[in-house]
KOLGU-4560 file (N, C-alpha, C; in nm, 3 decimals, padded with zeros to 5 digits):
<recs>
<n_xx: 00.085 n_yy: -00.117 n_zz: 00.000 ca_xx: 00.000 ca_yy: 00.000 ca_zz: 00.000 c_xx: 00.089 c_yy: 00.123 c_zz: 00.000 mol: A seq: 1 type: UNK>
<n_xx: 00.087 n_yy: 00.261 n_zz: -00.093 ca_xx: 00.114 ca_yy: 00.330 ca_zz: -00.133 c_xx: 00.060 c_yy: 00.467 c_zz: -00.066 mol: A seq: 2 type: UNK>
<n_xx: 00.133 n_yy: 00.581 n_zz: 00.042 ca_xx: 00.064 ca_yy: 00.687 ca_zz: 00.073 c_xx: 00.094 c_yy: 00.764 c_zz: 00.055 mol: A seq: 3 type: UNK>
<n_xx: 00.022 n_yy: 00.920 n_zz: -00.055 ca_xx: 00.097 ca_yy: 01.041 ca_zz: -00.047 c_xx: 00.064 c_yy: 01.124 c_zz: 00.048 mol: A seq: 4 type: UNK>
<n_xx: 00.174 n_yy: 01.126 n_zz: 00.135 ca_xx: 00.145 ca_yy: 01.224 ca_zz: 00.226 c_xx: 00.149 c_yy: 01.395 c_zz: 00.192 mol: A seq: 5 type: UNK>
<n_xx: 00.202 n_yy: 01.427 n_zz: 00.091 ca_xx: 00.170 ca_yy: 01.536 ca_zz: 00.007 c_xx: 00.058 c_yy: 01.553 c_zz: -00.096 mol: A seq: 6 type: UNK>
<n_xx: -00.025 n_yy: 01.479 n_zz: -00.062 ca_xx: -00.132 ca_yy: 01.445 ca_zz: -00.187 c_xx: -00.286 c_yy: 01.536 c_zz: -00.091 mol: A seq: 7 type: UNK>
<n_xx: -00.350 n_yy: 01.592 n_zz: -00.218 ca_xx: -00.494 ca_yy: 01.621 ca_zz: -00.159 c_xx: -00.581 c_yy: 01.556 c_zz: -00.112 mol: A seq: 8 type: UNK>
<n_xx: -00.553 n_yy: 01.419 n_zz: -00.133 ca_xx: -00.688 ca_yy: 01.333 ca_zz: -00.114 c_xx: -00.630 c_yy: 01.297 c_zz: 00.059 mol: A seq: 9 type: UNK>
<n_xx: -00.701 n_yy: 01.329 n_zz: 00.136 ca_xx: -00.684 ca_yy: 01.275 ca_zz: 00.270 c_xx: -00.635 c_yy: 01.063 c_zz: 00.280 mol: A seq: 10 type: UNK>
<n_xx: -00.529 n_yy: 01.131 n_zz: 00.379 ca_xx: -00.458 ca_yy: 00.958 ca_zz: 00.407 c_xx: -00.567 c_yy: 00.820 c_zz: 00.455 mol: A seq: 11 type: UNK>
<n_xx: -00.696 n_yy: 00.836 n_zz: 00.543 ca_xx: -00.782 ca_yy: 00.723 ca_zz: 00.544 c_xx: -00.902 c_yy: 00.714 c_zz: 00.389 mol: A seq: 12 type: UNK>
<n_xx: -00.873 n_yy: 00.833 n_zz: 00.306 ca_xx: -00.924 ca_yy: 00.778 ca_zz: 00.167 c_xx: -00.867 c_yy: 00.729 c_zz: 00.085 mol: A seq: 13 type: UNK>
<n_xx: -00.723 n_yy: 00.744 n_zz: 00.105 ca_xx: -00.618 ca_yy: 00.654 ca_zz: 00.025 c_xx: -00.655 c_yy: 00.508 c_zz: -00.008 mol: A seq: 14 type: UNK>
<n_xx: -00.619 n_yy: 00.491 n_zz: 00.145 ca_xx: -00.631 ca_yy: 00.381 ca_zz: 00.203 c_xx: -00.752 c_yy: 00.309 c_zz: 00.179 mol: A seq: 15 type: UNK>
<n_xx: -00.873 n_yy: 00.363 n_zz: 00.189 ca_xx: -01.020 ca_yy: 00.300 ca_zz: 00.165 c_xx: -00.990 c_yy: 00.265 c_zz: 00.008 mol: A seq: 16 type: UNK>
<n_xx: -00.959 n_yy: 00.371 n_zz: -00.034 ca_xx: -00.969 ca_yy: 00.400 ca_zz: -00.206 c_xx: -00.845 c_yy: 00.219 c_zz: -00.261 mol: A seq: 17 type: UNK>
<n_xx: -00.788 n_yy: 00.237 n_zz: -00.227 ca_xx: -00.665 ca_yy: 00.148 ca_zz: -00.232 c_xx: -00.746 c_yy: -00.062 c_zz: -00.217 mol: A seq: 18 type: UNK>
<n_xx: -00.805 n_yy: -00.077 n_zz: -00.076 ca_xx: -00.853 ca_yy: -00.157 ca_zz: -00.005 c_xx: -00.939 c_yy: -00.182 c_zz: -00.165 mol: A seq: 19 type: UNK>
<n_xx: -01.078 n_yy: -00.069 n_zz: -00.183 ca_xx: -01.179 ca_yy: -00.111 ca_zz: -00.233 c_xx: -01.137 c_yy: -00.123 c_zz: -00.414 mol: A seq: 20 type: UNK>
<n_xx: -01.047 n_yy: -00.088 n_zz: -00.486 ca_xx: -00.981 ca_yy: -00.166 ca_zz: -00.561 c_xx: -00.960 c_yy: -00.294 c_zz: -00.586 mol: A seq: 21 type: UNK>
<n_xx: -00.871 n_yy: -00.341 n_zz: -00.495 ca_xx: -00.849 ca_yy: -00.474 ca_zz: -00.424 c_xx: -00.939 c_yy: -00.565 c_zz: -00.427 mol: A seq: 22 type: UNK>
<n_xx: -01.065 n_yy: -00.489 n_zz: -00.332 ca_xx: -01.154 ca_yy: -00.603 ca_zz: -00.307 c_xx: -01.253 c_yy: -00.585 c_zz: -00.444 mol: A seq: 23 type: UNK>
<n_xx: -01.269 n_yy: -00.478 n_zz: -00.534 ca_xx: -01.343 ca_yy: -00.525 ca_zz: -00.665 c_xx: -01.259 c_yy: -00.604 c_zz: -00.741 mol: A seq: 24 type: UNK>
<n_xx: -01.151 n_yy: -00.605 n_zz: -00.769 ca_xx: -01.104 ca_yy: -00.662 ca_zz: -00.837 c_xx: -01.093 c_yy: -00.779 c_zz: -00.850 mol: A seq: 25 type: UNK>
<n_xx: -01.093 n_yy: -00.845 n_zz: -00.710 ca_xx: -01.091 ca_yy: -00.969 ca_zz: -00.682 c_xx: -00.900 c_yy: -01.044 c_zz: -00.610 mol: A seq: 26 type: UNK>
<n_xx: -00.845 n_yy: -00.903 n_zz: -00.579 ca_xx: -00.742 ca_yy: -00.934 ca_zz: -00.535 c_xx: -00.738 c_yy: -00.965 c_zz: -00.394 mol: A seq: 27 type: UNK>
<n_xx: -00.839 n_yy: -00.889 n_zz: -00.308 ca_xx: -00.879 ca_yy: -00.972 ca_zz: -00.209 c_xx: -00.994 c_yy: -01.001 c_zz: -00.237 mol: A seq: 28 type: UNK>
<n_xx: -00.994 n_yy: -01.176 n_zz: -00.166 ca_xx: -01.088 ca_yy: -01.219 ca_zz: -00.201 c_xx: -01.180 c_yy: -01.250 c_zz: -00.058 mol: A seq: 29 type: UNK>
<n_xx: -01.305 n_yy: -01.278 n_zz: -00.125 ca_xx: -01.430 ca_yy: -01.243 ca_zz: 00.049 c_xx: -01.379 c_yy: -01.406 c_zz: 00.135 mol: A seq: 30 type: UNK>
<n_xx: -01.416 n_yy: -01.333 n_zz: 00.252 ca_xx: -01.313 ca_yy: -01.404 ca_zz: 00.372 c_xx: -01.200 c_yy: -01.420 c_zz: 00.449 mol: A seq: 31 type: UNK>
<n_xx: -01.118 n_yy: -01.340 n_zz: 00.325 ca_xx: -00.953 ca_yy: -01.276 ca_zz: 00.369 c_xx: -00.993 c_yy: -01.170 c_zz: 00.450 mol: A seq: 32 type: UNK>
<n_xx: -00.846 n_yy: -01.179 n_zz: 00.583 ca_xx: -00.896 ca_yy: -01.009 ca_zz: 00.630 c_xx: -00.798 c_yy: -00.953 c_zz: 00.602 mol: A seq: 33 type: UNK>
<n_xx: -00.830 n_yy: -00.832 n_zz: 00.617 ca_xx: -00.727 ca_yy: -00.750 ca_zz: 00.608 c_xx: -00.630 c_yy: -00.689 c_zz: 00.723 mol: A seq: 34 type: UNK>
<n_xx: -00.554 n_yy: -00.611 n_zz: 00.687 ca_xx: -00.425 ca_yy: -00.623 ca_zz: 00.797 c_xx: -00.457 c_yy: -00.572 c_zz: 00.953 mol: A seq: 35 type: UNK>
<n_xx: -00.427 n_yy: -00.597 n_zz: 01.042 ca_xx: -00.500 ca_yy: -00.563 ca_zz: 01.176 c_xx: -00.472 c_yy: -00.373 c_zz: 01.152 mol: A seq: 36 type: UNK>
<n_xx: -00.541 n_yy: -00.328 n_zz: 01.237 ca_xx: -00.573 ca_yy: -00.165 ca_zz: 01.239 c_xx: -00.422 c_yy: -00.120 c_zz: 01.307 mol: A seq: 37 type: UNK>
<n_xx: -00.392 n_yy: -00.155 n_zz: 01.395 ca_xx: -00.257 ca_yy: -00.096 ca_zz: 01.471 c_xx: -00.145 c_yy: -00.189 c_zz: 01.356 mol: A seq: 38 type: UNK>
<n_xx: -00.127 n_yy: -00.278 n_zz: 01.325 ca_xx: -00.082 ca_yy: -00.327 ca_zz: 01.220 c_xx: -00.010 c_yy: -00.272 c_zz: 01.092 mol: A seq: 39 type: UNK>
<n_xx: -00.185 n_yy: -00.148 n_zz: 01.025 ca_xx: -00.125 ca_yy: -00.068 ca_zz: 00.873 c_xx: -00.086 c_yy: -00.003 c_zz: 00.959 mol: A seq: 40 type: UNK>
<n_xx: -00.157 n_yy: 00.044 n_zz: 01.050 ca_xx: -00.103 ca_yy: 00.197 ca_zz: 01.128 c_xx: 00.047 c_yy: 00.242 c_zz: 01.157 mol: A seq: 41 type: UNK>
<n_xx: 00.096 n_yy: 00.108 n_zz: 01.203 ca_xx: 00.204 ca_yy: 00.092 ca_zz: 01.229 c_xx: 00.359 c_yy: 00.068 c_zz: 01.070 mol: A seq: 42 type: UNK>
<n_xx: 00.271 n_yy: 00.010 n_zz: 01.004 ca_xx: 00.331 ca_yy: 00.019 ca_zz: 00.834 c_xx: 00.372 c_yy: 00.150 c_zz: 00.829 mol: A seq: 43 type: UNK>
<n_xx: 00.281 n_yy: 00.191 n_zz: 00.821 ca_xx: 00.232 ca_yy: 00.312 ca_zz: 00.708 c_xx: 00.286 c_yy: 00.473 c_zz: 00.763 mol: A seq: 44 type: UNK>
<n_xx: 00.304 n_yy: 00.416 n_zz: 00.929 ca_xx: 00.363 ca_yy: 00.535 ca_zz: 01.011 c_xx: 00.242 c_yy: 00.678 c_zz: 01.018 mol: A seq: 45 type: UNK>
<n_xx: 00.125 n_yy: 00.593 n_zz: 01.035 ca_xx: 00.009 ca_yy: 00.728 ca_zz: 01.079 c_xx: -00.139 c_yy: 00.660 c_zz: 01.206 mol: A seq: 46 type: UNK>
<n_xx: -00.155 n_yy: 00.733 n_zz: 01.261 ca_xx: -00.241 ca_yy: 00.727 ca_zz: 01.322 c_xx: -00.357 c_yy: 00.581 c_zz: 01.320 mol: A seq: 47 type: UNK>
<n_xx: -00.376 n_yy: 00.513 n_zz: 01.413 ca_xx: -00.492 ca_yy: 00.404 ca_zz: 01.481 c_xx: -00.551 c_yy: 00.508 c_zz: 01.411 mol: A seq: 48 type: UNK>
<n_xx: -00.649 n_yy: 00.623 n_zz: 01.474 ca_xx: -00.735 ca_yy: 00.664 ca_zz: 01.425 c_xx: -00.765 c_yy: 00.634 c_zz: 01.247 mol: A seq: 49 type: UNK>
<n_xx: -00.667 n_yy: 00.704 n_zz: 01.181 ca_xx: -00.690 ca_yy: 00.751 ca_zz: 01.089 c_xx: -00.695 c_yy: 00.595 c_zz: 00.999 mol: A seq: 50 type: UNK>
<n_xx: -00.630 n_yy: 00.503 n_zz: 01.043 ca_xx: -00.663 ca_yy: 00.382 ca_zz: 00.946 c_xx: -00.793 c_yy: 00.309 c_zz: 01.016 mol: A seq: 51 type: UNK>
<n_xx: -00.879 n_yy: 00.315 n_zz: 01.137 ca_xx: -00.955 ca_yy: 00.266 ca_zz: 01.154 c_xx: -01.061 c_yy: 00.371 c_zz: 01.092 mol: A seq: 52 type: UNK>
<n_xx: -01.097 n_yy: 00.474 n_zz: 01.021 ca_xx: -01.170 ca_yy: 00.546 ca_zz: 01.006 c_xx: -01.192 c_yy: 00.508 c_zz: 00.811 mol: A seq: 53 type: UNK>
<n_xx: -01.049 n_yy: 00.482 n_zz: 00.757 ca_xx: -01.053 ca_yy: 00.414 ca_zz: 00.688 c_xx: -01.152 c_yy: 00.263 c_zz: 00.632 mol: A seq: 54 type: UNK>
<n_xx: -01.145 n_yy: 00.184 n_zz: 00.731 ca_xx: -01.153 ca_yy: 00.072 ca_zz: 00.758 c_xx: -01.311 c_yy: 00.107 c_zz: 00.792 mol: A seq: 55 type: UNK>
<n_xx: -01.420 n_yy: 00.174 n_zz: 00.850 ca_xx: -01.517 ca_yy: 00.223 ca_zz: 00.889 c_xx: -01.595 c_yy: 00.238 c_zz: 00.791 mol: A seq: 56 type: UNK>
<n_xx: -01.544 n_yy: 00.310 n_zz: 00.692 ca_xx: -01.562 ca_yy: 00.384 ca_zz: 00.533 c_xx: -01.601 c_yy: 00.231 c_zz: 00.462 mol: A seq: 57 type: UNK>
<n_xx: -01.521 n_yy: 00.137 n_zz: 00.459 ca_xx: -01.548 ca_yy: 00.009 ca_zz: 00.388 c_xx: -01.641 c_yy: -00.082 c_zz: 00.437 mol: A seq: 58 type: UNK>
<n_xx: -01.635 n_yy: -00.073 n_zz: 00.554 ca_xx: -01.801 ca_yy: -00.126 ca_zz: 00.637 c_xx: -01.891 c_yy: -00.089 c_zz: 00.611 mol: A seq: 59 type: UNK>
<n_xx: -01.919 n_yy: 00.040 n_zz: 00.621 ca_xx: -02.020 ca_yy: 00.114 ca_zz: 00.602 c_xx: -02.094 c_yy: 00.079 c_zz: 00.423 mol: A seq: 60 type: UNK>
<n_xx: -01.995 n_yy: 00.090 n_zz: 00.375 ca_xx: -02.039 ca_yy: 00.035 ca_zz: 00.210 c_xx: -02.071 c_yy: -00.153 c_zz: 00.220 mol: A seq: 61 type: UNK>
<n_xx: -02.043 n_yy: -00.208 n_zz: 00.320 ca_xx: -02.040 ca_yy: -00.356 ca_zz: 00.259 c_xx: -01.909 c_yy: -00.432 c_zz: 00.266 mol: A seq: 62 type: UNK>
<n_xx: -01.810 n_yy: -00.384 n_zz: 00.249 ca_xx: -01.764 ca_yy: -00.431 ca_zz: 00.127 c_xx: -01.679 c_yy: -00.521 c_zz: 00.310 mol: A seq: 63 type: UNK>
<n_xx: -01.670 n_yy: -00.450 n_zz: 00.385 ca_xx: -01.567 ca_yy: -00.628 ca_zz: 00.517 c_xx: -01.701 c_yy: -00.569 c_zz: 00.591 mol: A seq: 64 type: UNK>
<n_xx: -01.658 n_yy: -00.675 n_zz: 00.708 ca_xx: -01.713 ca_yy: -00.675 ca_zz: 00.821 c_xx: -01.601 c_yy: -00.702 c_zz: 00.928 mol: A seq: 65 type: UNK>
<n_xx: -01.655 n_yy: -00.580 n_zz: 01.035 ca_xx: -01.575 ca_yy: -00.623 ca_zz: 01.170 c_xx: -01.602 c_yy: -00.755 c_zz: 01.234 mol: A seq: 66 type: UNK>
<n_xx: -01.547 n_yy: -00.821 n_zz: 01.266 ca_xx: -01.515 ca_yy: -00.890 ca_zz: 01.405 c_xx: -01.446 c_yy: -00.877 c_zz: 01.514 mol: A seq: 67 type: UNK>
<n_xx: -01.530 n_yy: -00.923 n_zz: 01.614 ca_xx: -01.484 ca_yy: -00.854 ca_zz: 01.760 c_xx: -01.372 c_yy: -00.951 c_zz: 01.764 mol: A seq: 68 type: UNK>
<n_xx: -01.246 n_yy: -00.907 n_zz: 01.845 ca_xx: -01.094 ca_yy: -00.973 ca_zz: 01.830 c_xx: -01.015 c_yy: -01.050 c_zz: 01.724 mol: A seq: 69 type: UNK>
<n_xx: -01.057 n_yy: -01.014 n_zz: 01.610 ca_xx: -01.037 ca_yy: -01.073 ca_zz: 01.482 c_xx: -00.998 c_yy: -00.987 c_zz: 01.414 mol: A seq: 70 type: UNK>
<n_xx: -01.059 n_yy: -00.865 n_zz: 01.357 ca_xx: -01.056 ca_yy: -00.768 ca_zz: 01.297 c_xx: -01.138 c_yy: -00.764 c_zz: 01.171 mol: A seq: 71 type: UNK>
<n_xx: -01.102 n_yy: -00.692 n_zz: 01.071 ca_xx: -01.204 ca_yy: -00.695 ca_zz: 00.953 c_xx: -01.172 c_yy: -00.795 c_zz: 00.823 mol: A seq: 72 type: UNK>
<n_xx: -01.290 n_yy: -00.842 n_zz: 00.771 ca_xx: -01.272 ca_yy: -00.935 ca_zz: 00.651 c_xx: -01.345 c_yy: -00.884 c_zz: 00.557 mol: A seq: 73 type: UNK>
<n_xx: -01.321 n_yy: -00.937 n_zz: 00.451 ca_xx: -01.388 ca_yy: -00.911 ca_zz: 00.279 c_xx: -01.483 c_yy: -00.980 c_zz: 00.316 mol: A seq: 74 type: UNK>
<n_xx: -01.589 n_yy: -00.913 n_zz: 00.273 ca_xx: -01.745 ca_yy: -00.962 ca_zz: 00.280 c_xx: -01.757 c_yy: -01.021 c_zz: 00.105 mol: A seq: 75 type: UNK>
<n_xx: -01.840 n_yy: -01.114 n_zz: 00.099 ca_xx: -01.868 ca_yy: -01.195 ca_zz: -00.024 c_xx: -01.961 c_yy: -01.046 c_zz: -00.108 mol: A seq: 76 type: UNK>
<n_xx: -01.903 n_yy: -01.015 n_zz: -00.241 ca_xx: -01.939 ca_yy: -00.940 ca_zz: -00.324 c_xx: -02.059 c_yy: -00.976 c_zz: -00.408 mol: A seq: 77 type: UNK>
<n_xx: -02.132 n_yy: -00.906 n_zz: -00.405 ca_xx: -02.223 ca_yy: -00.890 ca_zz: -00.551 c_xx: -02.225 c_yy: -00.840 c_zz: -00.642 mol: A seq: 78 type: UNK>
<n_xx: -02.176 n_yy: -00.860 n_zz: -00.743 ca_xx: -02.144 ca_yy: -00.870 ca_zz: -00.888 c_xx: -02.279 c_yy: -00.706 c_zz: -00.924 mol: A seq: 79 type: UNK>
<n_xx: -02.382 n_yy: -00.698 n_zz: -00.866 ca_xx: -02.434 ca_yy: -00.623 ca_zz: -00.934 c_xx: -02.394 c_yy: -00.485 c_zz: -00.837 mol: A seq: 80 type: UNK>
<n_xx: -02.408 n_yy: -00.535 n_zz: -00.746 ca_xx: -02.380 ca_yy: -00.398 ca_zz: -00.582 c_xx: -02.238 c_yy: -00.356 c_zz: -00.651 mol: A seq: 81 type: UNK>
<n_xx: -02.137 n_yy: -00.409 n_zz: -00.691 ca_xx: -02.007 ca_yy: -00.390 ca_zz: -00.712 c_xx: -02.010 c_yy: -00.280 c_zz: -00.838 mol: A seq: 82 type: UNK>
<n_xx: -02.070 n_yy: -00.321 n_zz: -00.948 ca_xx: -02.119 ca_yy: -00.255 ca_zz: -01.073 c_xx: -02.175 c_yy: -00.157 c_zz: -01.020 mol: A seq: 83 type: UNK>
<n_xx: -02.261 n_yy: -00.127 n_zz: -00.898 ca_xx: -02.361 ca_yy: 00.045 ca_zz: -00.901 c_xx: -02.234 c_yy: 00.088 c_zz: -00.819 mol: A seq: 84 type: UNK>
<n_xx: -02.126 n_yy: 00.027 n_zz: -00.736 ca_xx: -02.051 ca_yy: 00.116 ca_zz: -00.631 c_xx: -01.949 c_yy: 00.193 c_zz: -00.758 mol: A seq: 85 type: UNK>
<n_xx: -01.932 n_yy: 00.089 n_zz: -00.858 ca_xx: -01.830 ca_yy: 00.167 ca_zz: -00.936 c_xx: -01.838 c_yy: 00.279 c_zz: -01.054 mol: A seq: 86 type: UNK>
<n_xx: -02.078 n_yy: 00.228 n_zz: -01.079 ca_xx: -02.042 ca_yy: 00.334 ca_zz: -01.184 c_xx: -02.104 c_yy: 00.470 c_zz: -01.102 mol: A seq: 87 type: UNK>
<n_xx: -02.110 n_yy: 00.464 n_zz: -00.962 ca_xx: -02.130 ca_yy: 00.617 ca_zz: -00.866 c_xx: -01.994 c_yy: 00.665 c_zz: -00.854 mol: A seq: 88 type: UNK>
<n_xx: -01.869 n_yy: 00.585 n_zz: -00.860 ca_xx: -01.787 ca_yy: 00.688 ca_zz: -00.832 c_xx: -01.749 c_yy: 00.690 c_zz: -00.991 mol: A seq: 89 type: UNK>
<n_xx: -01.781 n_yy: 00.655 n_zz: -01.104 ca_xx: -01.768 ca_yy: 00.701 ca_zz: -01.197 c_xx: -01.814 c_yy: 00.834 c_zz: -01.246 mol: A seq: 90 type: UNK>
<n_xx: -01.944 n_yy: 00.845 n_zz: -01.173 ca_xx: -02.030 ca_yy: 00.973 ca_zz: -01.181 c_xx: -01.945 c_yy: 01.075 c_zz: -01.116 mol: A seq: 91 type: UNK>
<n_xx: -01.947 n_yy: 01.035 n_zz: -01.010 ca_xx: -01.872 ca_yy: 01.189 ca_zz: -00.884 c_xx: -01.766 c_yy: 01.162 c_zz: -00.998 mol: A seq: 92 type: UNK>
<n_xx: -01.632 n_yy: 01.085 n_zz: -01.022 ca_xx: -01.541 ca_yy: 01.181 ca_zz: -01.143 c_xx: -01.559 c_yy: 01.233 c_zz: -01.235 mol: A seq: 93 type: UNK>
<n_xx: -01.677 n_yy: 01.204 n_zz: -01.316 ca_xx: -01.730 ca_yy: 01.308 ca_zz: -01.403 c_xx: -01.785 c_yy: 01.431 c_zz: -01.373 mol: A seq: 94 type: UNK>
<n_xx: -01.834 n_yy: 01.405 n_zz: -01.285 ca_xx: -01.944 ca_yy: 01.498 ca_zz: -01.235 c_xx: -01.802 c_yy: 01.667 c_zz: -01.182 mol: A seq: 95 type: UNK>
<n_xx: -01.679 n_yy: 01.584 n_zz: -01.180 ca_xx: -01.545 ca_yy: 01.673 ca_zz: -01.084 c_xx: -01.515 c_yy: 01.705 c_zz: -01.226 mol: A seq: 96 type: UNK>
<n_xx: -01.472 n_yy: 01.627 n_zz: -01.307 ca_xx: -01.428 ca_yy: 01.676 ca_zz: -01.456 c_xx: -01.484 c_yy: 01.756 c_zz: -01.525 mol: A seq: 97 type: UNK>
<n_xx: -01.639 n_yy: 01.745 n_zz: -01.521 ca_xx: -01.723 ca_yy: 01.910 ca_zz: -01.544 c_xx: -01.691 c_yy: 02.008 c_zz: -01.478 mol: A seq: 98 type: UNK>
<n_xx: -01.654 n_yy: 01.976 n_zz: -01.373 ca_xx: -01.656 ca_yy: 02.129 ca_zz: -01.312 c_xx: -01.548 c_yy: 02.172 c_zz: -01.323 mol: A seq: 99 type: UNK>
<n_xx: -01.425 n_yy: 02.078 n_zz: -01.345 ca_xx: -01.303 ca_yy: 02.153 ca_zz: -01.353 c_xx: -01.305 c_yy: 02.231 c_zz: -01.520 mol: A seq: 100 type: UNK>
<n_xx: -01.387 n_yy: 02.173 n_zz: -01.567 ca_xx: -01.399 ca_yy: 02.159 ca_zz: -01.689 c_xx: -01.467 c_yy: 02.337 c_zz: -01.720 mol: A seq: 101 type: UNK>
<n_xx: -01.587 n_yy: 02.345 n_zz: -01.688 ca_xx: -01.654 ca_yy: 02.489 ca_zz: -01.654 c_xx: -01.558 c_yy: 02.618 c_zz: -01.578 mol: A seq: 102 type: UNK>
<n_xx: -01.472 n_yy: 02.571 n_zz: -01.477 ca_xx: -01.374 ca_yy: 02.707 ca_zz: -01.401 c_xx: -01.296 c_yy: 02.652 c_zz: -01.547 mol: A seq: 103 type: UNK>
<n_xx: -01.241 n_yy: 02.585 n_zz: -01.591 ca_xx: -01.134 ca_yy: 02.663 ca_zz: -01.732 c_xx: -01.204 c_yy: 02.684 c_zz: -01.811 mol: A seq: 104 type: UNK>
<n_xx: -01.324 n_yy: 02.735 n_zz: -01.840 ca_xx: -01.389 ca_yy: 02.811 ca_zz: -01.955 c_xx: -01.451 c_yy: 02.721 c_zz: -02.112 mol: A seq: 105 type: UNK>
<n_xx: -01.426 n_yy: 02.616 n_zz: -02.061 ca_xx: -01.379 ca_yy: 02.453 ca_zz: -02.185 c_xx: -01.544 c_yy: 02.484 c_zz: -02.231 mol: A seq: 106 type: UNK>
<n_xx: -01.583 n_yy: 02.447 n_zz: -02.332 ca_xx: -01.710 ca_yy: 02.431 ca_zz: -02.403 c_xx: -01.714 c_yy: 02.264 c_zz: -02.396 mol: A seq: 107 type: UNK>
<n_xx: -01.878 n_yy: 02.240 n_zz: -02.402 ca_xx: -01.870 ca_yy: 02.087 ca_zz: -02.391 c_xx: -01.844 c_yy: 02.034 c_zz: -02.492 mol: A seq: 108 type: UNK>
<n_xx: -01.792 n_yy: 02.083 n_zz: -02.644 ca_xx: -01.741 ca_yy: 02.044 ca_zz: -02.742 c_xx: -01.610 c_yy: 02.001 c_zz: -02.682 mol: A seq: 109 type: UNK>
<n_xx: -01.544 n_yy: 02.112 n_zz: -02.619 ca_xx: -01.426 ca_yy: 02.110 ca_zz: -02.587 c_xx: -01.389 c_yy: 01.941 c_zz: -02.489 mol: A seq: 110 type: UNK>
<n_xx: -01.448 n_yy: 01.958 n_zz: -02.389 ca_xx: -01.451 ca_yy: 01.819 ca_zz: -02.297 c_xx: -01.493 c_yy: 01.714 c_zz: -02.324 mol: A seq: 111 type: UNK>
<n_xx: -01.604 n_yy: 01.714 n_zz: -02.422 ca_xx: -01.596 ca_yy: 01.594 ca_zz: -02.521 c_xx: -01.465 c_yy: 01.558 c_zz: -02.573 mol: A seq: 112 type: UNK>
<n_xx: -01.425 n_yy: 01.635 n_zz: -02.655 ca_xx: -01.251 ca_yy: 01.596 ca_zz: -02.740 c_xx: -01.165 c_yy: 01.542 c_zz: -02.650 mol: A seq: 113 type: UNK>
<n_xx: -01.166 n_yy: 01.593 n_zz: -02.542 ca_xx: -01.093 ca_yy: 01.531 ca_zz: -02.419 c_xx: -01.087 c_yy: 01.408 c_zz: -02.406 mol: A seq: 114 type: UNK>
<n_xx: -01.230 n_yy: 01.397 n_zz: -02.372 ca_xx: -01.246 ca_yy: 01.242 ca_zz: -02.365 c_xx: -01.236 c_yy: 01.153 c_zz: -02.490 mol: A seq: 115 type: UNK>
<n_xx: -01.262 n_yy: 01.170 n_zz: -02.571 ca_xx: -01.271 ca_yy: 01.101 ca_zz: -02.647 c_xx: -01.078 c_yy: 01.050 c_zz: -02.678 mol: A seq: 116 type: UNK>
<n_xx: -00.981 n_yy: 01.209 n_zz: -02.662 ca_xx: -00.869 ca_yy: 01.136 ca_zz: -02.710 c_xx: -00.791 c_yy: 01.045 c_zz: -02.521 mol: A seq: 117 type: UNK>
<n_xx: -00.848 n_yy: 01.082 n_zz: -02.488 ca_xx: -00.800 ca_yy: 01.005 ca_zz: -02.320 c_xx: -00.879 c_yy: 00.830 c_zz: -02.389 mol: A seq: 118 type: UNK>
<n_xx: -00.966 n_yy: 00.819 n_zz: -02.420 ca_xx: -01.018 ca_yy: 00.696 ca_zz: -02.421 c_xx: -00.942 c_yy: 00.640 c_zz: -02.518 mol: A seq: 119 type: UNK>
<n_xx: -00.897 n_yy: 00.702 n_zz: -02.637 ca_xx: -00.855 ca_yy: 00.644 ca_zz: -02.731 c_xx: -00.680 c_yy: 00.596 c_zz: -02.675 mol: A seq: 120 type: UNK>
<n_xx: -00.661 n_yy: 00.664 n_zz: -02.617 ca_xx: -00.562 ca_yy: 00.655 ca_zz: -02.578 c_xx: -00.524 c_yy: 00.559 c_zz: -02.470 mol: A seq: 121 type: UNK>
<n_xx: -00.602 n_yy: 00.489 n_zz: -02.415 ca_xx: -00.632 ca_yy: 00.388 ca_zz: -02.328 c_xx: -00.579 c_yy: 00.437 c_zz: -02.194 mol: A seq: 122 type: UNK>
<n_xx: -00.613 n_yy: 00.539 n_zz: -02.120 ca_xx: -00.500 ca_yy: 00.556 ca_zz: -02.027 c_xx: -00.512 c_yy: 00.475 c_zz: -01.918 mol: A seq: 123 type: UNK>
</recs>
């Protein structure tokens, strides 16, 4: 696991962001847990808090479940729940790409072309 600590996106969304990858992808798979909380904390060199708040974030969606003295595991996925979690945050990045899109003055001709050469481009 990978953290920019100079990065905008706050360090327990990294981390969530990172986890829930993983677990769509199928790299963790449901029933594995994941690393104890004082454990990354201790990796990663930041705060219990801030990786259990992490870890909170992925409950809250589904995607592990706590256990009491165990810690958290990959909860068994649904193929369709997995598909709406990914095309909502597909939305919120679009939905961010318009707007960055509108403060630089871009016409939606303009942000169309965008996309279209980003896609072509496979990035």
């Amino acid at each position: 696991m990978k953290i920019q600590q100079n990065s905008g996106e706050p360090i327990y969304r990294q981390i969530e962001r990172q986890f829930r990858e993983q677990i769509i992808s199928g790299k963790l798979a449901a029933g594995e847990y994941l690393p104890s909380i004082r454990s990354l904390a201790s990796d990663l060199r930041i705060s219990v808090i801030t990786t259990m708040k992490a870890y909170d974030e992925l409950a809250k969606d589904g995607l592990v479940t706590s256990v009491a003295g165990k810690g958290y595991y990959v909860n068994s996925q649904n193929a369709e729940m997995l598909k709406e979690q990914q095309m909502r945050e597909l939305e919120n990045n679009l939905l961010a790409a318009i707007q960055c899109a509108r403060n630089a003055d871009l016409t939606d001709t303009d942000l169309i072309e965008i996309l279209k050469t980003l896609l072509n481009a496979e990035v």
